[in-house]
VOLUM-491730 format. One record per residue: residue number from 1; residue in three letters; x, y, z of N, C-alpha, C in turn. Coordinates in steps of 0.001 Angstrom, whole numbers. Atoms other than C-alpha are relative to their C-alpha. Example, Ala and Ser with C-alpha at 12.3 -4.5 7.8 and 13.67 -1.06 7.14 Angstrom:
BEGIN
REC pos code     n.u     n.v     n.w    ca.u    ca.v    ca.w     c.u     c.v     c.w
REC   1  Ala     890   -1190       0   12300   -4500    7800     900    1200       0
REC   2  Ser    -820   -1190     -60   13670   -1060    7140    -770    1090     730
***
This chain:
BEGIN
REC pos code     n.u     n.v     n.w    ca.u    ca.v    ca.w     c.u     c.v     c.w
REC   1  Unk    -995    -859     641   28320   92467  224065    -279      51   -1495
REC   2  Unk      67     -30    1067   27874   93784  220880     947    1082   -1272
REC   3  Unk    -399    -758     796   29858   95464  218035    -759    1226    -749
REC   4  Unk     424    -886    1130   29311   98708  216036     836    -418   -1250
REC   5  Unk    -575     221     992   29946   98091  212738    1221     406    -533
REC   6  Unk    -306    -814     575   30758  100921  211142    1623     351    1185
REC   7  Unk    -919    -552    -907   33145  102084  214246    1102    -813     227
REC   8  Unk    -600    1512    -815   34230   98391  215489      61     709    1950
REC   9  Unk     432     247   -1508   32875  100012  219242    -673   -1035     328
REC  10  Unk     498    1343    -812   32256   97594  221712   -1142     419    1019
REC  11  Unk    1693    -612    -674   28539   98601  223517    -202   -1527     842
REC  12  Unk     709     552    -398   26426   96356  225866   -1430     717    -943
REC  13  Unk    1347    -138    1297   22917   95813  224098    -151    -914    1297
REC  14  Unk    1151     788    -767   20000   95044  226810    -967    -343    -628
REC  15  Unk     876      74     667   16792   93778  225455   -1302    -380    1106
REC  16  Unk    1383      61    -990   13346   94083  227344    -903    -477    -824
REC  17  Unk     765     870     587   11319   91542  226250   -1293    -214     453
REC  18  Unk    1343    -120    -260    7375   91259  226145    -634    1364    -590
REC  19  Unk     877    -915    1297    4340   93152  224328    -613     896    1628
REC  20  Unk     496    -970   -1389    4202   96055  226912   -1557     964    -848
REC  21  Unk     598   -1405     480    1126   98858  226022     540     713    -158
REC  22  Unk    -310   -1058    1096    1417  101382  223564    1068    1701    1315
REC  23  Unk    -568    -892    -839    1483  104126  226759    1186    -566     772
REC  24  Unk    -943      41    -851    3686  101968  229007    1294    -197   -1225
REC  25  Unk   -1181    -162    1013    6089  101745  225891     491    1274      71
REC  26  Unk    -337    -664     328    6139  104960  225386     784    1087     981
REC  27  Unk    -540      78   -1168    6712  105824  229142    1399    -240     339
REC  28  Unk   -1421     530       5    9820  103939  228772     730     634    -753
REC  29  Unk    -775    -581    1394   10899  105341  225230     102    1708    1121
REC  30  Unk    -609   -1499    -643   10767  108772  227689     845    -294     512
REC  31  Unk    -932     285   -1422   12587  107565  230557    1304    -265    -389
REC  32  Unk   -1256     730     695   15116  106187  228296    1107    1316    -386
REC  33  Unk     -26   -1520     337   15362  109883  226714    1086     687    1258
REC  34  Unk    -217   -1158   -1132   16100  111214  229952    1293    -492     511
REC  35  Unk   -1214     627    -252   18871  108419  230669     684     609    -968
REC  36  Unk   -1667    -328     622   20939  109196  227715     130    1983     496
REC  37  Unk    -914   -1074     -65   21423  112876  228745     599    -130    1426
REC  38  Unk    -581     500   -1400   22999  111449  232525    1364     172   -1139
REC  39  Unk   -1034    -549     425   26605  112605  231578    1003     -83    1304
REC  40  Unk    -931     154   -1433   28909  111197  234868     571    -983    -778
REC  41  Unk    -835    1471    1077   31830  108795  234286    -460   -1302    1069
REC  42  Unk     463    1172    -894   30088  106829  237495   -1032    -709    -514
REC  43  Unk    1304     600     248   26941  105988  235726     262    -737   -1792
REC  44  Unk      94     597    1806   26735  103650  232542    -951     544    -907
REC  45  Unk     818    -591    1055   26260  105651  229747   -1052    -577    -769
REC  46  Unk    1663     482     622   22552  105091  227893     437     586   -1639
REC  47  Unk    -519    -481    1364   24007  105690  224023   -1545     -90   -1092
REC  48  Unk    1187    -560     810   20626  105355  222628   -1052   -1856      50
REC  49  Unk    1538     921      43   16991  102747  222356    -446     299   -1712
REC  50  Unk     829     918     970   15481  100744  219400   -1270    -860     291
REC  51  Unk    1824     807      88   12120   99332  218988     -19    -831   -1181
REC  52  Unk      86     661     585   12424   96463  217308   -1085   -1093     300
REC  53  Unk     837    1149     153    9168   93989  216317    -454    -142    1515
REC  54  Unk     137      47   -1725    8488   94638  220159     644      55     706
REC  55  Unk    -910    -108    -899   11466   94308  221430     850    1580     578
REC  56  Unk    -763   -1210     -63   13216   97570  223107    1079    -246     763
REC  57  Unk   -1664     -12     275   17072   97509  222681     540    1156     476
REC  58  Unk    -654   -1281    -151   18929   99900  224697    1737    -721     -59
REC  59  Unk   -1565    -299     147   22553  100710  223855     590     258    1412
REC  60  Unk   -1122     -70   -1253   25059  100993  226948     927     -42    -318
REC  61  Unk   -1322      23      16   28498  101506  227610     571   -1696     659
REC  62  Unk    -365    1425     255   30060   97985  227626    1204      -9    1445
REC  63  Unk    -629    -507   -1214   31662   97620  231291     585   -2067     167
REC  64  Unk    -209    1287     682   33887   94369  230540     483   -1293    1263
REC  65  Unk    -148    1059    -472   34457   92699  233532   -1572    -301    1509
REC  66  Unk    1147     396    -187   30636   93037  234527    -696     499    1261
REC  67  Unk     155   -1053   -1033   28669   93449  237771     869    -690    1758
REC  68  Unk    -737     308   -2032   30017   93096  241645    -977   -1090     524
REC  69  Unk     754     692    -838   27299   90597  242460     797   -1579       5
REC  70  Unk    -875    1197    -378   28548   87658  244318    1355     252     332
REC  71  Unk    -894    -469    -359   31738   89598  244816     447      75    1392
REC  72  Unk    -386    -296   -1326   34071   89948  248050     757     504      26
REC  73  Unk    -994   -1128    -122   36001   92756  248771     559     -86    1485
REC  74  Unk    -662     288   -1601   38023   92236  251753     952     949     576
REC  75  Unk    -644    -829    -488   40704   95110  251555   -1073    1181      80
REC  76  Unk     832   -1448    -131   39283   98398  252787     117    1000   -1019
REC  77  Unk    -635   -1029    1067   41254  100389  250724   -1068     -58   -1547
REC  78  Unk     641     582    1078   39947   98921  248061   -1450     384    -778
REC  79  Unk    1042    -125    -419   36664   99008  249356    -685    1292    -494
REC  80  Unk     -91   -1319      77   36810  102315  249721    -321     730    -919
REC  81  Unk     117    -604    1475   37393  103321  246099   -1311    -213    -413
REC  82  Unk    1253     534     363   34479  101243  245183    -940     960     483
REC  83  Unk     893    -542    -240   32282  103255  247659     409    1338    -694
REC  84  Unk      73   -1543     110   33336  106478  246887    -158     327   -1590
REC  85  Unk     711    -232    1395   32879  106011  242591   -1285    -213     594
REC  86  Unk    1530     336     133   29305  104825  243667    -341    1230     470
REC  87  Unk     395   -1093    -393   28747  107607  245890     -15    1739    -626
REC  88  Unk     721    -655    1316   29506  109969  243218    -946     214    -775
REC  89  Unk    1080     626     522   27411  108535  240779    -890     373     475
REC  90  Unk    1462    -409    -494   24542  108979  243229     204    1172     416
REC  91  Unk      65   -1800    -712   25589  112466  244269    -814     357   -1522
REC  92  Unk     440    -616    1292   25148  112969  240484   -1185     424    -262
REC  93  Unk    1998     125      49   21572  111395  240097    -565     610     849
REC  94  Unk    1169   -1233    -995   20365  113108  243080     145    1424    -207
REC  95  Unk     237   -1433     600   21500  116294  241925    -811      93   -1031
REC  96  Unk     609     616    1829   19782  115371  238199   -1428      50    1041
REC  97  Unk    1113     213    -190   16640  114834  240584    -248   -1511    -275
REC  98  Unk     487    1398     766   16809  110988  239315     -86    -629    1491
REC  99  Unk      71     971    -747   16372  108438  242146      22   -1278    -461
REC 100  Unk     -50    1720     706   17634  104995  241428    -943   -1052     419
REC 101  Unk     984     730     -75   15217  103076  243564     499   -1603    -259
REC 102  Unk    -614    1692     340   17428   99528  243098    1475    -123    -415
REC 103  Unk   -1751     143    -378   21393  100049  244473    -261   -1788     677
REC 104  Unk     -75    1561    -546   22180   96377  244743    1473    -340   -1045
REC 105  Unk    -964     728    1105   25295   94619  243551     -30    -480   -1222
REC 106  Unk     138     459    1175   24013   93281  240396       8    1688    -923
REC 107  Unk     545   -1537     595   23356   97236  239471    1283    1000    -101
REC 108  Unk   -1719    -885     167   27442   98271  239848     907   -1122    -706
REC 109  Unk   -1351    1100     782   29536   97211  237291    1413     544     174
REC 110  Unk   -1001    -564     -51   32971   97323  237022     972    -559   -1388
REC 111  Unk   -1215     344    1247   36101   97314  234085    1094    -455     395
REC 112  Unk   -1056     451    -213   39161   96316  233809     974    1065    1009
REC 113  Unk    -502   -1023    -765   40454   99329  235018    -568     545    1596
REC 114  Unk     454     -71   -1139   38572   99097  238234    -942    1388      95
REC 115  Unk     637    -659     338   36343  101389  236770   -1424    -240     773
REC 116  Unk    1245    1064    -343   32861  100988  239027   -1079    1022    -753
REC 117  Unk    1566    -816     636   29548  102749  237423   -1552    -382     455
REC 118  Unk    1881     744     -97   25716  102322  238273    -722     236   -1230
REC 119  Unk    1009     377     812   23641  100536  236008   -1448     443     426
REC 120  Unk    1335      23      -7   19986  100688  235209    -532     916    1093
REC 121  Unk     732    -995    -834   18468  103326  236997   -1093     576   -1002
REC 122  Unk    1256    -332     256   15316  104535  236237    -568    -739   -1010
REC 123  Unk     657    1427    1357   14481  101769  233437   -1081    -859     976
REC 124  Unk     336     859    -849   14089   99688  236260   -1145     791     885
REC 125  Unk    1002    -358    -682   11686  101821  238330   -1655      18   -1207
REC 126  Unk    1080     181     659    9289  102244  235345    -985   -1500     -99
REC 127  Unk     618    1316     617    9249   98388  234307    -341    -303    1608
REC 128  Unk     353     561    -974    8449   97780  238077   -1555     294     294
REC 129  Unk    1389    -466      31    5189   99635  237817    -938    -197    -565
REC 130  Unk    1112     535    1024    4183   97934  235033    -293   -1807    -302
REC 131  Unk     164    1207     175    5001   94344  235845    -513    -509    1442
REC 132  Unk      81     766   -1514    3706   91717  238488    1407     -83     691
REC 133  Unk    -819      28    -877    5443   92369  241583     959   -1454      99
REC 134  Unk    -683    1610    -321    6162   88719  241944     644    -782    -663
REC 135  Unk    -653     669    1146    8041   88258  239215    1249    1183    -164
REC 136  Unk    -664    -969     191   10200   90938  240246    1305    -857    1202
REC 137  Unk    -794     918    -869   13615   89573  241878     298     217    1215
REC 138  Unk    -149    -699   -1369   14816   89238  245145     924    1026     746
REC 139  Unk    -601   -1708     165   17008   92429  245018    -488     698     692
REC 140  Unk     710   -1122      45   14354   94587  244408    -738     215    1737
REC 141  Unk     517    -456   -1317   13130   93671  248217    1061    -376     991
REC 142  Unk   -1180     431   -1147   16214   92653  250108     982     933     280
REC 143  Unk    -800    -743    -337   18134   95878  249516   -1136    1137     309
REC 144  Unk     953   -1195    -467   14857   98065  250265      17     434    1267
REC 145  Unk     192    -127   -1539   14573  100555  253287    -986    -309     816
REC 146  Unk    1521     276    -842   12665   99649  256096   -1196     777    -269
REC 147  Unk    1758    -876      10   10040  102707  255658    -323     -12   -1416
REC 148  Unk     871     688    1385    9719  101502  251730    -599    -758     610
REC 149  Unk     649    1113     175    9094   98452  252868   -1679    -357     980
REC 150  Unk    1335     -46   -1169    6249   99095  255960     381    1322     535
REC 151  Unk     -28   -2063     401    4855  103178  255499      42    -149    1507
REC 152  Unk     751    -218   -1190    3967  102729  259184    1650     657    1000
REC 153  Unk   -1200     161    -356    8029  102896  260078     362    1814      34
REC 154  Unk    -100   -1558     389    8334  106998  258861   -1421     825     102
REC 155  Unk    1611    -865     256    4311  108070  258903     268     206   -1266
REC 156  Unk     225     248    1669    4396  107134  255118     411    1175    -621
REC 157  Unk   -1109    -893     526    7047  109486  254474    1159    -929    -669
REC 158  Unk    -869     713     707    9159  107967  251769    1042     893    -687
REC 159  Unk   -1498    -891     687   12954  110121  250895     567   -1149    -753
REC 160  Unk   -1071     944       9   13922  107945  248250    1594     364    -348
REC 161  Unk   -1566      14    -180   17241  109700  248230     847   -1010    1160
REC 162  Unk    -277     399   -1526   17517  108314  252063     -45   -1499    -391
REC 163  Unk      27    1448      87   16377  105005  250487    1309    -177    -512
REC 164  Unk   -1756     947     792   19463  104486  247923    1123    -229    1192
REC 165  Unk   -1377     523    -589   21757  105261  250459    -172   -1424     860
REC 166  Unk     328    1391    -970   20540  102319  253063     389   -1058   -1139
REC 167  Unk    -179     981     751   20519  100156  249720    1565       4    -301
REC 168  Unk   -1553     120     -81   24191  101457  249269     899    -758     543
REC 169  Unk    -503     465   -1199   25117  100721  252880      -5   -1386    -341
REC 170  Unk     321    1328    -272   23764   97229  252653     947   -1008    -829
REC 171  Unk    -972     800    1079   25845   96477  249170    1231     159     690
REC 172  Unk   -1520    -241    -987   28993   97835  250871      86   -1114     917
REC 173  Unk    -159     836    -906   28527   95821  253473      -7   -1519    -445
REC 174  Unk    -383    1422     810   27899   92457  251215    1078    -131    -401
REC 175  Unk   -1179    -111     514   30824   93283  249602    1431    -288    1018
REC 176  Unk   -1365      15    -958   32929   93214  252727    -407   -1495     966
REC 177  Unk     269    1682    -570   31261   90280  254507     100   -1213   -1122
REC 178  Unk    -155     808     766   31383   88405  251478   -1554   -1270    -334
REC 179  Unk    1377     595    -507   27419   87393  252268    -959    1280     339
REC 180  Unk     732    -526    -703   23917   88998  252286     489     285    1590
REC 181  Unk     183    -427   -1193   23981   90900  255344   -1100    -429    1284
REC 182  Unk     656      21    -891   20934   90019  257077     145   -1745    -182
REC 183  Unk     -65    1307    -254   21650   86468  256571      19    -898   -1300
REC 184  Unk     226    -169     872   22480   84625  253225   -1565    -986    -516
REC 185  Unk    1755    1158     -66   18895   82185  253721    -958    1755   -1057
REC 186  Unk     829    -496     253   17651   85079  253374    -414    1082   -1594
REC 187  Unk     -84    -865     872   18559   87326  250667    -149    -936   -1429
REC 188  Unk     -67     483    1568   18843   84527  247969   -1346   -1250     188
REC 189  Unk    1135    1228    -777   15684   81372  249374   -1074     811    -408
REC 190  Unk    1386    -620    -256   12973   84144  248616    -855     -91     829
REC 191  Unk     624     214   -1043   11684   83670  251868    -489    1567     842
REC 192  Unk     701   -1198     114    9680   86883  251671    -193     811    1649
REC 193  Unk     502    -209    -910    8044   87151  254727    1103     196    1425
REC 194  Unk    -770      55   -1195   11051   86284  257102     986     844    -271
REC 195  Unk   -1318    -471     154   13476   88565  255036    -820    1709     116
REC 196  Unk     555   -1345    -235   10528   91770  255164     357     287    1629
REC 197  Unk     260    -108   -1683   10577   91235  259046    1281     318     559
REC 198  Unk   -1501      -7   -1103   14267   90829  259813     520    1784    -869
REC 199  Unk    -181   -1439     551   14682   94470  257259    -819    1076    1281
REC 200  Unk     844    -949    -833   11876   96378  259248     467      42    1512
REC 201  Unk     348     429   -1565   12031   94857  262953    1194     131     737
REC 202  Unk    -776     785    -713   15438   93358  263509    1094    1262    -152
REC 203  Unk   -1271   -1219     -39   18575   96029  264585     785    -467   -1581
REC 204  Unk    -693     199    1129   20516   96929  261133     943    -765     -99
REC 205  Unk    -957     520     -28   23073   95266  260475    1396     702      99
REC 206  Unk   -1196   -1284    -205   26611   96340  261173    1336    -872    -857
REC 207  Unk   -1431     644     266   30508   95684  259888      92    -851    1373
REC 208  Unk    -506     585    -744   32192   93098  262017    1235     390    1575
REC 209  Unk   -1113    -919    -302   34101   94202  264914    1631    -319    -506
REC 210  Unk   -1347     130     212   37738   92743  263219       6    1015   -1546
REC 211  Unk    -130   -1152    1015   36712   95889  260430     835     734    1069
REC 212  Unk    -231   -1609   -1172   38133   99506  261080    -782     734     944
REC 213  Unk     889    -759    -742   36464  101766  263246    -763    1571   -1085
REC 214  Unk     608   -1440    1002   36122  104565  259966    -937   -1244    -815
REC 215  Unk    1250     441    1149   34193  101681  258065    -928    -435     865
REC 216  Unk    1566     441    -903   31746  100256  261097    -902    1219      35
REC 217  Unk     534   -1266      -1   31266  104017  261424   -1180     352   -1273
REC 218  Unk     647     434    1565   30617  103887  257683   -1840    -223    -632
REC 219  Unk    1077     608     309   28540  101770  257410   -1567    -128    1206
REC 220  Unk     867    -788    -398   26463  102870  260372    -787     941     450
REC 221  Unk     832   -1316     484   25518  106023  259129    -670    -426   -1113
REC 222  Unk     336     266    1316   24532  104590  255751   -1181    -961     755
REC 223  Unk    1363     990    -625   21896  101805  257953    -189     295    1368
REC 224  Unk    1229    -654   -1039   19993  104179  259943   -1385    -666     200
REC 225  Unk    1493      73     646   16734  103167  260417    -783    1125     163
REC 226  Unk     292   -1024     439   15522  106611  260865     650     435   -1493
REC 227  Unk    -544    -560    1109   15870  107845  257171     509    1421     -47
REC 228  Unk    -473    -854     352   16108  111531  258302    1138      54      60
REC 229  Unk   -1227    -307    -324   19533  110543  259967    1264    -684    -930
REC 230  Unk    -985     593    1132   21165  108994  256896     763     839    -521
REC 231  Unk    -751   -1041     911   23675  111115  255644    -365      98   -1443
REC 232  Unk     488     234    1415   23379  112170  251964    1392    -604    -833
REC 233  Unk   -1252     484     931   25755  110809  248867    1239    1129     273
REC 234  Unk   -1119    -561    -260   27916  114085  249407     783     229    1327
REC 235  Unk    -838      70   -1728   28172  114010  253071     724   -1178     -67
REC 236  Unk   -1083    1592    -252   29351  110188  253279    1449     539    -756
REC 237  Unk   -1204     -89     829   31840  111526  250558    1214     938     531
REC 238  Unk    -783    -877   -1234   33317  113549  253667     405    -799    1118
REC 239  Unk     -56    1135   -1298   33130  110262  255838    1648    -412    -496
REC 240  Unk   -2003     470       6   37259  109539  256843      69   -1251    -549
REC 241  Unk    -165    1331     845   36397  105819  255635     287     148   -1667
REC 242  Unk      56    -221    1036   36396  107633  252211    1327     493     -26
REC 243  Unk   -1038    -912    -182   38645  110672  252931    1461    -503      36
REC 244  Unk    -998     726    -367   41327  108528  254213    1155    -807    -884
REC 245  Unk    -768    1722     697   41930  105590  251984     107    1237   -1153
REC 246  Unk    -370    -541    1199   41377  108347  248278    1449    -197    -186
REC 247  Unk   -1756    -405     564   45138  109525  248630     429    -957     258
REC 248  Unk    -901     881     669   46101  105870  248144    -149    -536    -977
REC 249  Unk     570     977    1610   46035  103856  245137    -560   -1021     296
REC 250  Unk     447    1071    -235   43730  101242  245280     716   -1063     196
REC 251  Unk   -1133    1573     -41   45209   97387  245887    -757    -798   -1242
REC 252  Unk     522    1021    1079   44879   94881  243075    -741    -737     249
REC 253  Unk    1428      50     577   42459   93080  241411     -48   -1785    1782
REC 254  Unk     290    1196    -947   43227   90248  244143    -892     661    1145
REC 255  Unk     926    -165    -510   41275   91997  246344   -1876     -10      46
REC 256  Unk    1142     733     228   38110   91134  244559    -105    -891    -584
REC 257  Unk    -149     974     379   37277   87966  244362   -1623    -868     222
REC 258  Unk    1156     771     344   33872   85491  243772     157   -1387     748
REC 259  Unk    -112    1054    -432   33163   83044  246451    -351    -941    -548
***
């Protein structure tokens, strides 16, 4: 968190650290460009990038009670709201042409006002291209779709619109189990190999049956493993798990809570 002086605004200040090349700098200094004109109230505003002594400082909108990871959302209602700001948000970017490429709980913040927004989008796809994979966290492969993760799954047809949503689905669904979905060994142990296999191989995962029947639904349309049959961000935003709960007011903040 950082102050403006002159104003006394309150900003988030990221800092990407390491002596990248001149081009992959400058790569970024675009991409960055292209973030601040994103103009949704779902997405955390990009207020502007500094290049300092190597370091590059991007400005953000300051989202004060942080991100959803580790979070448990247990009312639907609730729930609900949550999905349907996100699903905005990504209606947005996919209209914009942007693809986020890394929907994961650490990547939705939220305010006091139960405000939710998606972080880091497209920052994060650049610096992934330019750093060792293996130093990249376990996120970036635990909320990936099966036909990212093995081309052989689609005939190396990759929609990553089709991807976010699966990565959507999967956060939704953490959020309501209160635990990685495919198991929590797996999502947080980096146990690579057994968490690529149970994504690709093993049936998606589903809500519980003591959910509703509009969020199991929900949530399996959003973890297809065919990608053509994934609905898109504006269809889900027609799904009754959405439709339903809007015309109430969300439930308080006791409904999210940090095991």
């Amino acid at each position: 968190m950082v102050r403006h002086r002159p104003t006394g605004g309150i900003y988030a200040l990221k800092v990407i650290y390491g002596n990248h090349e001149d081009a992959v700098r400058r790569q970024i200094c675009r991409e960055i460009e292209i973030l601040r004109t994103a103009d949704d109230p779902y997405v955390v505003r990009c207020h502007g990038m500094y290049d300092e002594a190597g370091e590059i400082q991007i400005l953000l909108e300051y989202m004060d009670r942080g991100s959803l990871d580790g979070c448990r959302i247990s009312n639907e209602r609730f729930l609900a709201d949550v999905a349907r700001q996100v699903l905005t948000g990504l209606a947005y970017l996919h209209r914009q042409h942007i693809v986020h490429r890394d929907i994961k709980p650490s990547n939705l913040l939220i305010n006091a006002a139960h405000q939710v927004k998606i972080a880091d989008f497209g920052v994060g796809r650049i610096l992934a291209q330019t750093m060792d994979p293996c130093n990249s966290s376990v996120g970036t492969i635990a909320y990936m779709s099966p036909e990212r993760i093995n081309t052989d799954i689609n005939d190396g047809i990759y929609d990553g619109y089709a991807g976010d949503i699966w990565s959507f689905g999967l956060s939704i669904l953490e959020f309501y189990l209160g635990r990685f979905p495919f198991g929590e060994n797996l999502g947080r142990q980096g146990n690579w190999a057994s968490l690529m296999c149970a994504i690709c191989y093993s049936n998606p995962p589903e809500a519980p049956p003591t959910a509703s029947p509009e969020f199991r639904s929900f949530i399996a349309c959003c973890l297809q493993k065919d990608p053509a049959r994934r609905p898109t961000a504006l269809q889900l935003l027609q799904h009754p798990f959405i439709t339903q709960s809007h015309h109430h007011s969300s439930s308080s903040s006791n409904s999210l809570s940090h095991p």
